[in-house]
C-alpha positions in Angstrom: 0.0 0.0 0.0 0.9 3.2 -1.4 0.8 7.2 0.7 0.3 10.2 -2.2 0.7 13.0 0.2 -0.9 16.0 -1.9 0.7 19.0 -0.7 -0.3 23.0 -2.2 2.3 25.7 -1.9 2.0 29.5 -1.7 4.2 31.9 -0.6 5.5 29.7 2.8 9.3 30.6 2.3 9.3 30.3 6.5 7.9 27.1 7.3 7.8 25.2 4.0 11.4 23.5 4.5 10.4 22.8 8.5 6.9 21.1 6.8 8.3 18.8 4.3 11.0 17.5 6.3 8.3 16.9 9.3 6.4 15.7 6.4 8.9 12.5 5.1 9.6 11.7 8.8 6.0 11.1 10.0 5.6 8.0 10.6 3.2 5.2 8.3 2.9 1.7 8.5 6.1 -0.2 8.1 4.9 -1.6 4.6 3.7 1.5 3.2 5.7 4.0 1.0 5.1 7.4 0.6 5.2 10.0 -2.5 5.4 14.0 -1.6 3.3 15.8 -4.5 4.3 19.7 -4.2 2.3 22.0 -6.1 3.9 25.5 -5.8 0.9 27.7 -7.0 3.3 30.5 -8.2 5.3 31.8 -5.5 6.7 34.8 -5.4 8.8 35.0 -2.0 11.2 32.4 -2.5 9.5 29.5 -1.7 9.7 27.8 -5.3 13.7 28.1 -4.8 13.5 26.2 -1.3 11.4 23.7 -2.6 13.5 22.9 -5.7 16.5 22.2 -3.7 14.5 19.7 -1.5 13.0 18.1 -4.7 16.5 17.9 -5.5 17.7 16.1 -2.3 14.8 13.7 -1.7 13.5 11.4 -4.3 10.2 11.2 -2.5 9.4 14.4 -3.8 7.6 15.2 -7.0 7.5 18.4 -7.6 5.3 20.9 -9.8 4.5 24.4 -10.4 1.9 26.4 -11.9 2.6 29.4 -14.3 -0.2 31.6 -12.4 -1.7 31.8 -9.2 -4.8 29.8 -9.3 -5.6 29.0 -5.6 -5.6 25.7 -3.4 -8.4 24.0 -5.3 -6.5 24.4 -8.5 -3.3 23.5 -6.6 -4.9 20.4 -4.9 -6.6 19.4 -8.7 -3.0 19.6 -10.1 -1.5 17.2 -7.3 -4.2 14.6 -7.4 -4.2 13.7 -11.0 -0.5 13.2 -10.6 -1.1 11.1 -7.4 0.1 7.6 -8.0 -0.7 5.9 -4.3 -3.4 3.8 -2.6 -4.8 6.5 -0.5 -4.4 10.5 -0.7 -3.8 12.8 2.0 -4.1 16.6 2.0 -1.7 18.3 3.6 -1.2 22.1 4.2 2.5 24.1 4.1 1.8 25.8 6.6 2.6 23.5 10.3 -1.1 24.2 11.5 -1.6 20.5 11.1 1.0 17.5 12.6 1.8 14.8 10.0 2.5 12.7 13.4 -0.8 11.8 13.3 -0.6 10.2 10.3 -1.6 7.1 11.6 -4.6 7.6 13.5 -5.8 9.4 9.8 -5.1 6.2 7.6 -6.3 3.5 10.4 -9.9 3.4 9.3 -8.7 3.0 5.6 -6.8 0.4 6.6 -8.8 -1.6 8.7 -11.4 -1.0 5.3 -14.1 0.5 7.5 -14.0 4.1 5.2 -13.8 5.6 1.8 -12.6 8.8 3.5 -11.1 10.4 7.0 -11.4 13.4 7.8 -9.3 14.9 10.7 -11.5 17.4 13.2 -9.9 19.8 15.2 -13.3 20.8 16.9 -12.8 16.8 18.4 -10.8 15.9 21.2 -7.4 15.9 20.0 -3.9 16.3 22.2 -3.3 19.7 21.7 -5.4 22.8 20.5 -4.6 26.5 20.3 -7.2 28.8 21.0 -7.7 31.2 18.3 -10.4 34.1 18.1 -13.7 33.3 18.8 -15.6 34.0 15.9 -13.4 32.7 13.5 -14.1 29.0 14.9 -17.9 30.2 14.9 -17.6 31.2 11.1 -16.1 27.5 10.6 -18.6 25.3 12.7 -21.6 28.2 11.0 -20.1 26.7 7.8 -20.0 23.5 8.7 -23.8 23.6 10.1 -24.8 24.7 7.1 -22.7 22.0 5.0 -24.3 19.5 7.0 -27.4 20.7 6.2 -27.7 20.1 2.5 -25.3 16.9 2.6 -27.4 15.4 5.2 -24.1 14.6 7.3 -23.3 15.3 10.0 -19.6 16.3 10.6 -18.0 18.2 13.0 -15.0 20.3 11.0 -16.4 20.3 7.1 -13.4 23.4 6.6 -10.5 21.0 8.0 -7.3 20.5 5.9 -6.3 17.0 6.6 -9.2 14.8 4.7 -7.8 11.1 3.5 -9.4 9.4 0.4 -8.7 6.3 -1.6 -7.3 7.5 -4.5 -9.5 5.6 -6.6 -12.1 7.8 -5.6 -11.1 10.7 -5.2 -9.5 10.8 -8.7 -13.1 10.0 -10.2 -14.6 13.2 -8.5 -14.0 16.9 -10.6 -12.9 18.9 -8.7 -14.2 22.4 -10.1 -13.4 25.0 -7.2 -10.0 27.0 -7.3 -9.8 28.6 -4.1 -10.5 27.5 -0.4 -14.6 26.3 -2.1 -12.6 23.0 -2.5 -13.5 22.0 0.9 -17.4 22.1 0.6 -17.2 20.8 -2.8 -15.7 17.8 -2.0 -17.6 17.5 1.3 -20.6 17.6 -0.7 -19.5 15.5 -3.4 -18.6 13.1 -1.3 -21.8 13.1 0.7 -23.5 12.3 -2.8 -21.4 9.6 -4.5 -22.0 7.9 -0.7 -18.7 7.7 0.6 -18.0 5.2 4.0 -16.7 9.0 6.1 -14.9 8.7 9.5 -13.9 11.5 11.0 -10.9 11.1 14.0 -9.8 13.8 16.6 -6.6 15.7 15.3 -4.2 18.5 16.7 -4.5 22.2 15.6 -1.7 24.3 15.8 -3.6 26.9 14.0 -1.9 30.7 12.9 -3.1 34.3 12.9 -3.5 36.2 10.3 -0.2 38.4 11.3 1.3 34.9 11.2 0.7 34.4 7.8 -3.3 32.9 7.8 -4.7 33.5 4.0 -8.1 32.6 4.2 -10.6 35.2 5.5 -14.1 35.8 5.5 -15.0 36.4 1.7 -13.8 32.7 1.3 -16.6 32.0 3.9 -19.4 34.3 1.9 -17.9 32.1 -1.3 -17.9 28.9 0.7 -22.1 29.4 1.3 -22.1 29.8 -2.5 -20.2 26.6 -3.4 -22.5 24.3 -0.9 -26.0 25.9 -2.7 -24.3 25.3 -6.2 -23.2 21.8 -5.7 -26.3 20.9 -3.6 -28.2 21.5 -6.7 -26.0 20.8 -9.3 -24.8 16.7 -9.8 -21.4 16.7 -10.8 -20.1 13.6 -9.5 -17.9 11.6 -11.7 -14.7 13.4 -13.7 -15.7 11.6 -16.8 -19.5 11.3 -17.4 -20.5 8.3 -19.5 -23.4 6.3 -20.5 -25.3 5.1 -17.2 -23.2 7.0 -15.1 -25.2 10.3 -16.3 -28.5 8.4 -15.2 -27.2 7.1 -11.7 -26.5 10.8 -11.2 -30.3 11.4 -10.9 -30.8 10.6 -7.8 -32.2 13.9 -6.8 -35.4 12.1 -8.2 -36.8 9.7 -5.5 -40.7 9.8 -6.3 -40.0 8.6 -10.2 -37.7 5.9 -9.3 -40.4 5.1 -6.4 -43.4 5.4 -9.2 -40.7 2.8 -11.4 -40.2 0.4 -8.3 -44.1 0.4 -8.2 -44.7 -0.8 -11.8 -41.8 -3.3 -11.2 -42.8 -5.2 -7.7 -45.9 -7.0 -8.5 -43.9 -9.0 -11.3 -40.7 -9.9 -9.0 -40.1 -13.5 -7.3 -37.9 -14.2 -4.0 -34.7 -14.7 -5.6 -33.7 -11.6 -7.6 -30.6 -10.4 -10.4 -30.5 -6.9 -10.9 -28.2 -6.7 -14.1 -26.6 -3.0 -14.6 -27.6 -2.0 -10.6 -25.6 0.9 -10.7 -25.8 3.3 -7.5 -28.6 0.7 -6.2 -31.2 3.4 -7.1 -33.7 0.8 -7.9 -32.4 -1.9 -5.7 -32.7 -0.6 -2.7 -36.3 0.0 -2.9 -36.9 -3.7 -4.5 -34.9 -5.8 -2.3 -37.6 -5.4 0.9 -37.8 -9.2 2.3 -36.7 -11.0 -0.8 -34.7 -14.0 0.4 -31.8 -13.4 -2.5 -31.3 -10.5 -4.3 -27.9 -10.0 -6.2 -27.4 -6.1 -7.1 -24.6 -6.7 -10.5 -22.8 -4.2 -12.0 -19.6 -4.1 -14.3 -18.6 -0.2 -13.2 -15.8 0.0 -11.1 -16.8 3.2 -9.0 -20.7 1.9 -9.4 -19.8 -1.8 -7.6 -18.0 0.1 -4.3 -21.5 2.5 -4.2 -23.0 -0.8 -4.5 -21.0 -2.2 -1.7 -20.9 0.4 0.8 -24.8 0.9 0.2 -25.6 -2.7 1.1 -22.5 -3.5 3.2 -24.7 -5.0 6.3 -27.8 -5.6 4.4 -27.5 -9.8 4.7 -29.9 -10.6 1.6 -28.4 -8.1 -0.7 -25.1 -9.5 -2.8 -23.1 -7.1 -4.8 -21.3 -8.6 -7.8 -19.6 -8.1 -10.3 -21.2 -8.5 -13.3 -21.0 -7.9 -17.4 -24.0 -8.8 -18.8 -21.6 -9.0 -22.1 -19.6 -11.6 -21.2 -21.3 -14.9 -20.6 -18.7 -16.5 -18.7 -19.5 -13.5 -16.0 -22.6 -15.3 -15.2 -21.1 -18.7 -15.1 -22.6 -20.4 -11.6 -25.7 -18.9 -12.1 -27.5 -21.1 -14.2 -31.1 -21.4 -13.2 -30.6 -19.6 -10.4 -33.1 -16.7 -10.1 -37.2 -16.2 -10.3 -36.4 -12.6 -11.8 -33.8 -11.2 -13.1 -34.2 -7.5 -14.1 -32.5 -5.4 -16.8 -33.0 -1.7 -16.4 -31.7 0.6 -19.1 -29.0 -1.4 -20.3 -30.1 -3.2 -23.5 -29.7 0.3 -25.0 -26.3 0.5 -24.6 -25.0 -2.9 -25.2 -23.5 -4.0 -29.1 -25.5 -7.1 -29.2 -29.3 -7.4 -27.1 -29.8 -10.5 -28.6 -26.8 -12.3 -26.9 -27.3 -10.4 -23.2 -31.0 -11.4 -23.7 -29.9 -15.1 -23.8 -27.6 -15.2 -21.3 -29.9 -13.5 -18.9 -32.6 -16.3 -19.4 -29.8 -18.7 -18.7 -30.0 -17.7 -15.5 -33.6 -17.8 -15.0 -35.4 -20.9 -13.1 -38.3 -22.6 -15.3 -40.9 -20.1 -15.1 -39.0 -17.2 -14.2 -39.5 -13.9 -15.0 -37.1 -11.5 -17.2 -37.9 -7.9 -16.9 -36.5 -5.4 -18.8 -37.1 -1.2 -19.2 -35.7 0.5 -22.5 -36.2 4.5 -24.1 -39.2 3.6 -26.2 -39.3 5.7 -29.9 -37.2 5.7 -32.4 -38.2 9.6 -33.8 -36.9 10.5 -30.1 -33.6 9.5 -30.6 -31.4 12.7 -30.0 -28.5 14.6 -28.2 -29.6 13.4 -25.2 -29.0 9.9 -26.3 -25.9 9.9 -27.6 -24.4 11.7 -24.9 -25.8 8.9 -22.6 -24.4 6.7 -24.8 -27.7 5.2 -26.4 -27.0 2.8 -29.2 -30.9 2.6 -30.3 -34.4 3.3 -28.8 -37.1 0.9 -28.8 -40.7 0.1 -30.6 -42.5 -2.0 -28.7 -42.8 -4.8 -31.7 -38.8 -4.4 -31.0 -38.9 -5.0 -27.7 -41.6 -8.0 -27.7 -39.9 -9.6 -31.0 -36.3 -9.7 -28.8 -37.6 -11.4 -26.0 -39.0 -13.9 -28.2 -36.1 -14.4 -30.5 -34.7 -15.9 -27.1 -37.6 -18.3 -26.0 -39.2 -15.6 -23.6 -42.9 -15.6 -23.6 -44.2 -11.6 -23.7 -46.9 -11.8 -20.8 -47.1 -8.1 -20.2 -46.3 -4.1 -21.6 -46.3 -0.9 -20.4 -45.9 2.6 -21.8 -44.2 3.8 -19.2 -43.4 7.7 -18.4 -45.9 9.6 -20.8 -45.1 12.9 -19.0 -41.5 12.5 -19.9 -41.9 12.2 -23.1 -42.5 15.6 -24.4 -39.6 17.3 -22.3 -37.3 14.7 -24.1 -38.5 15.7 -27.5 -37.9 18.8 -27.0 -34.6 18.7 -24.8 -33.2 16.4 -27.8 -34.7 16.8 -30.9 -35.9 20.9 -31.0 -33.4 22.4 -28.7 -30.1 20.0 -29.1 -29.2 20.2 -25.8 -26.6 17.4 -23.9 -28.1 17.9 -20.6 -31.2 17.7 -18.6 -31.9 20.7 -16.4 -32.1 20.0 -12.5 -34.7 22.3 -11.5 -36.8 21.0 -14.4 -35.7 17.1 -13.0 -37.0 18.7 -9.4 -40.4 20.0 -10.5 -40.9 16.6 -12.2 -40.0 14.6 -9.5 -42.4 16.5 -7.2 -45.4 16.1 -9.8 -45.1 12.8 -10.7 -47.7 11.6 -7.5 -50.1 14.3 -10.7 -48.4 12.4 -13.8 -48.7 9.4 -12.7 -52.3 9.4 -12.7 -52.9 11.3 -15.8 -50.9 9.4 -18.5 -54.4 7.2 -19.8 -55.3 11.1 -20.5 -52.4 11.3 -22.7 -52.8 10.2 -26.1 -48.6 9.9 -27.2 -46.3 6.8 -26.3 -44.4 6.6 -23.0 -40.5 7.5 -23.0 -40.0 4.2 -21.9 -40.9 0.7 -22.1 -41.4 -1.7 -19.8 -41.8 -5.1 -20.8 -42.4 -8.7 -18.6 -41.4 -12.0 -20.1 -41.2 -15.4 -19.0 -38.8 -18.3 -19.2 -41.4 -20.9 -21.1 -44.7 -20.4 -22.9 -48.0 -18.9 -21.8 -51.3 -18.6 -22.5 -51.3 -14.9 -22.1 -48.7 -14.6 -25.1 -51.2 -14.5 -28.1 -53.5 -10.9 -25.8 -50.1 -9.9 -25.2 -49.0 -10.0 -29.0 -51.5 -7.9 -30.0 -51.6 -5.6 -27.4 -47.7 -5.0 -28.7 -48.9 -4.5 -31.8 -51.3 -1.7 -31.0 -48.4 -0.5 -29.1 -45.5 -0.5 -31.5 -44.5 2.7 -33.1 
C-alpha cells in the first residue's frame, strides 16, 4: 500500500522546508511508502527556490508548479491527477496540522471501515490552540450549514487533513480554485455515498499576522459553493453512459413510481443486471430471500457495496452482462432477473438477452425497461451513450427471439416524453436541467395518474417475459402491436 501525500504551496518561504521535512519523517505503517506531490501555485517569495533544492535532495518528492496563481483548489486538482498511491492525503505548508498523526488518519482506511477520513480539530485531539472566537464560529456556521444540504453530520467540514482512496477521489471533478474545494468535496462526497470517518486531530492553528490567508469572503464564497453543488450533480470526472442516469438521484418519487410498476412481477430470488448506484435496488430488495445487485462499473460496484455492506440478503457482484462466462454459476438460479436501461447501450441485445434467461429458473421472469421511440432518438442519447431506442414490436420480438414468452407491456413515463423531445430533438441540448428534474420529481404523484389522458407513447418501455410459454402470449402479441410505433 501506497501514501500520495498532496501538498499546495503559496508563498510559505518560513515554514515550508520545516513542513516537508516533518512531512517524510511522519511515521506510516512499516509496509507502506510514501510520494510528496508539491504543487507550488506560483510563489513569489522564495519558496519555489526552497522547494527545488528539496526536490532535489529527496526522491520522495515530485515536484510541480503552476505558471499563475490559481488558488488551493487548482493546486490540490493539479497534485491529485498526478497522485500515484493507494490512498491521498491533503496536507497544508503551513505547520497548523502534525503529520505525526498520520496514523490515526489512515487507520480506518486500513482496517477498510472508510472511503474517507477526515481529521477534526473541533474533536478531542492532544493539543489545541485557541484562536479568536468568531473565527471557529464562522467554521462550525459553515460547517452547520454543510451538513445541512449533505445530510451529514460532521464536526469540522473546513479542515485541511481529509484522506481518500485515491481511486475515488481521482473520479470526482474537482471544479473550485480557491478555499470552495472544501465544501465541494464534502458535498460530493456526501452524494457519491462515501463510508466518512472522522478522527480527533491536533491544531496548531496561525493568525493572520502569522501568515493565515483565508478570510471571511472565502466563507461568503464557501455558502455559494454548498448551494451550487447541492443543486448541481457533478459527480464523476468523466461522465459516460449510465453513469449520467445514476447521477439522478435527486429524483426519488420517479424511481419510487418505477419500483411500483416493477414489484408485482418480482419472485424471492432476484438479479438486478446493470444496478448501478442501487437506485432501484434498494427500494426492490424489501424481504426477498436473494437479491444480487450486479454491476460491471468499477466506482458503481463500491457504491454498490458500501450501500448494502450490512444488508445480509443483498449480494453485490460483479457483473458484465456482455460476457457470458461472468454469469457462469448462475444457471437457473433466479425467479427474476431484471435489466434496467442497459439493453440500449450494449453491441448485441440479442446475446445479453440469452444469457440472462440462462439464468432464470423454469418459469422465471425477465424484466427489462428500455427508451421507447425511435423519432426521439437525440442529443440526449448519444451523450448517454444510447446505441438505439425501442418500438414495442422491438422489444416484444427480442424477448421472443430468445424463448421468452411476452406476458405483459407498459408505456411507461408519458409525461417525460415531451420534455425529451424537446430537450433532444428541438433544442439539441446534452443535458437535462435539474430544476426541471425537481419539479418533475415532485409532480409525478399528478403524472402518474394522468398518463391514460395522454394520447402519445411513454418514453420508456417496460416489458415482462417469461422463461417458457404462456397462455397470455397471443392478448399480449397484440396488445404489442397496437403499441408498437
Amino acid at each position: 500500500m501506497n501514501l500520495t501525500i498532496l501538498m499546495p504551496v503559496y508563498n510559505e518561504r518560513t515554514v515550508v522546508e520545516r513542513c516537508i521535512l516533518q512531512v517524510l519523517s511522519a511515521p506510516i505503517p512499516e509496509n507502506m511508502a510514501r510520494e510528496l506531490v508539491i504543487v507550488d501555485d506560483c510563489s513569489t517569495d522564495g519558496t519555489w527556490d526552497i522547494l527545488q533544492r528539496l526536490a532535489a535532495k529527496y526522491p520522495q518528492i515530485r515536484l510541480f508548479r503552476h505558471e499563475r496563481n490559481s488558488g488551493k483548489g487548482a493546486a490540490v486538482r493539479t497534485a491529485i491527477q498526478q497522485a500515484s498511491g493507494d490512498f491521498a492525503l491533503i496536507q497544508d505548508a503551513d505547520l497548523e496540522y502534525d503529520p505525526f498523526e498520520y496514523p490515526r488518519l489512515l487507520r480506518p482506511l486500513l482496517d477498510g471501515h472508510a472511503d474517507a477520513v477526515f481529521g477534526s480539530r473541533y474533536l478531542a485531539g492532544e493539543q489545541t490552540r485557541v484562536l479568536p472566537f468568531w473565527h471557529s464560529m464562522i467554521n462550525k456556521g459553515l460547517t452547520l450549514v454543510s451538513n445541512m444540504f449533505c445530510n451529514l453530520n460532521l464536526t469540522d467540514m473546513e479542515t485541511c487533513y481529509k484522506v481518500f482512496r485515491t481511486d475515488l477521489l481521482k473520479s470526482i471533478p474537482i471544479r473550485s480554485d480557491r478555499f470552495g474545494f472544501e465544501p465541494e468535496i464534502v458535498m460530493k462526497s456526501a452524494k457519491r455515498k462515501f463510508r466518512i470517518y472522522e478522527v480527533p486531530i491536533s491544531y496548531h492553528g496561525r493568525t493572520y499576522e502569522e501568515g493565515k490567508k483565508i478570510g471571511w469572503r472565502d466563507g461568503l464564497k464557501a455558502l455559494g459553493v454548498i448551494l451550487k453543488f447541492w443543486v448541481i450533480d457533478d459527480l464523476y470526472s468523466s461522465p459516460y453512459g449510465r453513469g449520467v442516469l445514476n447521477n439522478l438521484t435527486g429524483t426519488p418519487q420517479y424511481l419510487t413510481w418505477l419500483a411500483h410498476k416493477l414489484r408485482p412481477h418480482m419472485g424471492d430470488a432476484v438479479l438486478e443486471v446493470g444496478a448501478g448506484i442501487g437506485n432501484i435496488s434498494g427500494r426492490l430488495m424489501g424481504r426477498r430471500m436473494l437479491y444480487v445487485a450486479a454491476e460491471k462499473d468499477p466506482l458503481h460496484l463500491h457504491a454498490l457495496r458500501n450501500r448494502f455492506l450490512r444488508t445480509p440478503n443483498v449480494v453485490v457482484q460483479r457483473v458484465n452482462p456482455e460476457i457470458p462466462e461472468d454469469l457462469a454459476g448462475l444457471e437457473n438460479s433466479f425467479n427474476t432477473v431484471l435489466c434496467i436501461n442497459v439493453l440500449e447501450y450494449v453491441d448485441d441485445p440479442a446475446a445479453v438477452v440469452a444469457s440472462l434467461r440462462g439464468t432464470l429458473k423454469a418459469g422465471g421472469q425477465l424484466l427489462i425497461l428500455v427508451p421507447q421511440g425511435r423519432g426521439l432518438f437525440g442529443s440526449l442519447d448519444q451523450r448517454l451513450g444510447h446505441k438505439r431506442r425501442y418500438s414495442a414490436a422491438d422489444a416484444c420480438a427480442l424477448m421472443e427471439s430468445q424463448d421468452l414468452a411476452v406476458e405483459k407491456v407498459y408505456d411507461f413515463n408519458k409525461a417525460g416524453t415531451l420534455p425529451w423531445w424537446a430537450y433532444s430533438k428541438l433544442v439539441g441540448s446534452k443535458h437535462i436541467n435539474k430544476p426541471v428534474l425537481k419539479i418533475f420529481d415532485k409532480t409525478v404523484w399528478l403524472w402518474s395518474r394522468l398518463e391514460w389522458l395522454m394520447p402519445w407513447r411513454g418514453l420508456s418501455l417496460i416489458v415482462v417475459a417469461h422463461k417458457g410459454t404462456s397462455p397470455s402470449a397471443q392478448p399480449v402479441r397484440e396488445s404489442r402491436d397496437a403499441l408498437s410505433v
